[in-house]
N, C-alpha and C positions, 0 to 999 in steps of 0.2 A: 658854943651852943651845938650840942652833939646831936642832934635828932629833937631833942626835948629840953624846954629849962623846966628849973623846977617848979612853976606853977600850970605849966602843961602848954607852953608857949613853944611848936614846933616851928620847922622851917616851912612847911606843906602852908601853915596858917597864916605866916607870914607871904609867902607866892604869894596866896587868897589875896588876902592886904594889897600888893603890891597891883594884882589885875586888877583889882576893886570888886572879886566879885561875893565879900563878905558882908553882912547886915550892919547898919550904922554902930549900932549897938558896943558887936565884936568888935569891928574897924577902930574905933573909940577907944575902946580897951587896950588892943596892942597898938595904936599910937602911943599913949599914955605910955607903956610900956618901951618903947622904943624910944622915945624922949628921956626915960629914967636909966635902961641897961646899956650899956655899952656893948653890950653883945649883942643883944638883941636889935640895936643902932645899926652895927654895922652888919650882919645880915640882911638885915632890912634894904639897907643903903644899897647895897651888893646886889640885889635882884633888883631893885630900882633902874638901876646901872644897866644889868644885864637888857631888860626890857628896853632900856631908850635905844642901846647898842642895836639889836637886831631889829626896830623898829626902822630906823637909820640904814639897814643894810636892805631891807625892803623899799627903799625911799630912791636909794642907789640905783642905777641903769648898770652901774660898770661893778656892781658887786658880786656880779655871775654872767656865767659866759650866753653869749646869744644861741639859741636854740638851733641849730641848723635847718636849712628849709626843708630837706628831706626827712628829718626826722618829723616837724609837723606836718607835711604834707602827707604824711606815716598815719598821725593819726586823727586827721580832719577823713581820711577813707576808711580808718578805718571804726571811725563814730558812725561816719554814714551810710556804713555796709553792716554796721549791727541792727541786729532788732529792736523793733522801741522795748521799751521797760514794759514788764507785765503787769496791770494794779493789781497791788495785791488788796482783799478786802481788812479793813482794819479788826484786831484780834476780841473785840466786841461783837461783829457782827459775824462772826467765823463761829459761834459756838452756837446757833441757828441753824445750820446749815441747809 
C-alpha cells in the first residue's frame, strides 16, 4: 500500500481508524476493508502496534531519563519571571473595534 489503494484507501485514513478519530460510518468501511485486504490488514495492524508501543513508553518511569533539578528549577523561575499571557479579544469581536 503505497500512499493509496485503489479505492482511495490511504495510510493518513487508516492513522484516523486507528486513533478513532474517524465517523462510525468511515470507521465501518475501512474495517471491512481491513478484514478483506491483506494489505490494508497489515498497515492497519502496524499502527495499531505503533500506538500501543509509545502508549507503553509513556506508562514507563525508566523510559527516559530524569529531568535534572537544575534544569527544572530553570524553568519553574523562569515561568514565574514571565509575564502573564495577554487576553487576546476573540477575532469576532476584534472586527468592532
Amino acid at each position: 500500500m503505497h500512499g493509496e489503494a485503489d479505492d482511495g484507501v490511504t495510510v493518513d485514513q487508516l492513522a484516523d481508524l486507528s486513533a478513532g478519530l474517524l465517523d462510525d460510518s468511515t470507521a465501518a468501511r475501512l474495517r471491512r476493508r481491513a478484514r478483506t485486504d491483506p494489505e490494508v490488514g497489515t498497515v492497519l495492524a502496524g499502527l495499531d502496534r505503533v500506538r500501543r508501543e509509545v502508549a507503553a513508553l509513556g506508562e514507563d518511569p525508566t523510559s527516559a531519563a530524569e529531568v535534572p533539578d537544575h534544569v527544572t528549577s530553570a524553568i519553574v523561575e523562569a515561568l514565574r519571571a514571565a509575564p502573564p499571557p495577554r487576553r487576546r479579544r476573540p477575532p469576532w469581536r476584534r472586527a468592532g473595534r
